[in-house]
Structures are given as C-alpha cells and as structure tokens.
ZAMIPA-154012 format. One record per residue (C-alpha): residue number from 1; z, y, x. Coordinates in steps of 0.1 Angstrom, whole numbers, always signed. Example, Ala and Ser with C-alpha at 12.3 -4.5 7.8 and 13.67 -1.06 7.14 Angstrom:
NODE_1_+78_-45_+123
NODE_2_+71_-11_+137
! end
This chain:
NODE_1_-331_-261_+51
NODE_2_-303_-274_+70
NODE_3_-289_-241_+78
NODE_4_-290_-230_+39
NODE_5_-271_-261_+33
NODE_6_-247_-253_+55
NODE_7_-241_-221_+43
NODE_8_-237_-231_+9
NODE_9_-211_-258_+24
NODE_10_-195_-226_+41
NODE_11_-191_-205_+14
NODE_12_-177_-234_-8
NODE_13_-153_-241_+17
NODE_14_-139_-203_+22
NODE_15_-141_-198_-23
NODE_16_-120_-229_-27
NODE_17_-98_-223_+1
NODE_18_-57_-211_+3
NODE_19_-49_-181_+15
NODE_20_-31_-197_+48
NODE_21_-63_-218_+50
NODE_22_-82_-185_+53
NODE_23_-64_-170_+77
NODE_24_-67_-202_+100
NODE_25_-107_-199_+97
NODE_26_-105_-164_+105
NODE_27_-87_-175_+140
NODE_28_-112_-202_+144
NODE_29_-143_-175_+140
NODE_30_-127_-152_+164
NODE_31_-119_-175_+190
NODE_32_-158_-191_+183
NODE_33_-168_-153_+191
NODE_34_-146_-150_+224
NODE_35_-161_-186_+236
NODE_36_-196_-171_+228
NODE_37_-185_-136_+244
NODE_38_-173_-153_+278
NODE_39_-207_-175_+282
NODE_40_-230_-142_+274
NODE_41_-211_-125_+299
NODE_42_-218_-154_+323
NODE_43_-253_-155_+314
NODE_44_-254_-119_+320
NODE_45_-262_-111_+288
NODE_46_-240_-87_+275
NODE_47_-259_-75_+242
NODE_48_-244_-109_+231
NODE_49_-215_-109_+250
NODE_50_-209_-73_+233
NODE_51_-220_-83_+195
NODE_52_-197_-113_+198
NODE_53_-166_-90_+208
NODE_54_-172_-64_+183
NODE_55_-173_-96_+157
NODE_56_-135_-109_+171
NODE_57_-126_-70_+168
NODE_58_-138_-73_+131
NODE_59_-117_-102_+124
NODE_60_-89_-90_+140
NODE_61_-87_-58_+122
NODE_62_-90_-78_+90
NODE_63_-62_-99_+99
NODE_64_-40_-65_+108
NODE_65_-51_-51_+70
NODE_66_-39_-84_+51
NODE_67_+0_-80_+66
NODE_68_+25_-70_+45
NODE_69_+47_-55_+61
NODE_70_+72_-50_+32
NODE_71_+75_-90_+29
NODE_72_+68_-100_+63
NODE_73_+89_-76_+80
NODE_74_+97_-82_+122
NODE_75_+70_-105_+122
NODE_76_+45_-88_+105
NODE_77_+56_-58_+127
NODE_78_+50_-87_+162
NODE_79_+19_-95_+147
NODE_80_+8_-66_+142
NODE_81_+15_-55_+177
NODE_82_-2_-88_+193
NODE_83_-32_-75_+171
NODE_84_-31_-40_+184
NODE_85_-25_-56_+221
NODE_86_-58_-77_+215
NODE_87_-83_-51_+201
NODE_88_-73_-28_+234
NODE_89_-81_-59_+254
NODE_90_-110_-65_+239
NODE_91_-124_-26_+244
NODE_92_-114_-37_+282
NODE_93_-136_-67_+282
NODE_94_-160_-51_+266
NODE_95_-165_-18_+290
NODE_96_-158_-32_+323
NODE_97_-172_-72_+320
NODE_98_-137_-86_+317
NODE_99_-141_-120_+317
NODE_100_-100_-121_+327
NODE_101_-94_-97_+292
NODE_102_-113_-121_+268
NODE_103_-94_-155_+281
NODE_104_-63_-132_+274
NODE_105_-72_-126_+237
NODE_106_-85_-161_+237
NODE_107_-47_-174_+245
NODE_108_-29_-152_+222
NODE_109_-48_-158_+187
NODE_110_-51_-194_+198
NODE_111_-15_-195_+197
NODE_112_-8_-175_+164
NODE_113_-42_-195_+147
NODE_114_-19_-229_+158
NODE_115_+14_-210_+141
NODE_116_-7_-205_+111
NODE_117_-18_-239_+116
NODE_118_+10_-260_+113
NODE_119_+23_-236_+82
NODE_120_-5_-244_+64
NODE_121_-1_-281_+72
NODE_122_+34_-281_+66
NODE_123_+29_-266_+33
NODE_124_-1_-285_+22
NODE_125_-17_-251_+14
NODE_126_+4_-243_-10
NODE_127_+21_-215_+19
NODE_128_+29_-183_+9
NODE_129_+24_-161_+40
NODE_130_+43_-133_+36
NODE_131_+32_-121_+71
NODE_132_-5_-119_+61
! end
C-alpha cells in the first residue's frame, strides 16, 4: 500500500512539475542508479550493478534528445558532449567492473544536476532552459 501511495505521490510530483524541475529529477534518478550501480558492483552483483547503468544510460540519452541545439547553442553543444563523454564511461564501467568509471559519471552529472539546480531555484520554476 505504501509503495502505491508513493507512486501516486511520484507521478503527481513529475505531471505538476516545470520543465527545469524535470530535468533536475532526471539527474537525481541517474545519480540514484550510479550510487546503486557502485554498491552492486561491491556486492558483486553485477546483474544489478548492470540494470542500474543501463537505467543512468536511459536517462542520459533522454537528457541528450531534450537539447536544443538551435536555442542553446555552445552549451547545448558542451552538454551534449559531457553526455556523450558519460554514456562511453558508462559502457567502460559496465564491461570491465569500473568502479573508477562510475564515480566519474557520478561527478560530472552531479555537477550539471547542481547547474540545473540553482537555475531552477533562481527562477522559481518559471526557467526557460533553452539548453534542454
């Protein structure tokens, strides 16, 4: 019961949300999935360890396909290349258990999620991210 409560709490949250608001829960899901990737891969168990990547490669790719590069210009262009960075680091994590490789992508969208952040926050969710 609690867990269909919280789902419905979830949902809500993500319908009623900004776009900027979005895109910070995105970060926040991926960086959930790296935390959960490094302690699989700790715990040996790489079925998990792997699921959780390919989920942060999922949201990663979804944050590539909302830039607009027409609006956002150089830094849609740096973000996009960050992204492209992270996805090959990720494939490196994944195929040779590199616990070094997810810390890396860990850092990086920690840092943009914190850019995206303190827009939304500055903006009072009323941003309009031209990047993404």
């Amino acid at each position: 019961m609690y867990r269909q409560h919280a789902s419905h709490y979830k949902r809500q949250e993500i319908q009623t949300a900004s776009p900027g608001k979005i895109v910070v829960m995105l970060f926040d899901g991926a960086i959930k999935n790296l935390n959960t990737a490094e302690k699989a891969y700790e715990n040996k168990d790489y079925k998990q360890k792997s699921t959780a990547l390919v989920k942060v490669q999922d949201i990663i790719l979804e944050l590539m396909n909302a830039l607009n590069n027409k609006q956002g210009g150089d830094i849609a262009a740096r973000l996009e290349s960050l992204y492209s960075y992270a996805l090959r680091r990720l494939i490196d994590a994944d195929l040779n258990k590199d616990k070094i490789a997810i810390r890396e992508v860990r850092e990086i969208l920690s840092e943009i999620r914190e850019a995206f952040a303190e827009i939304v926050h500055n903006n009072h969710g009323t941003e309009n991210l031209k990047t993404g």
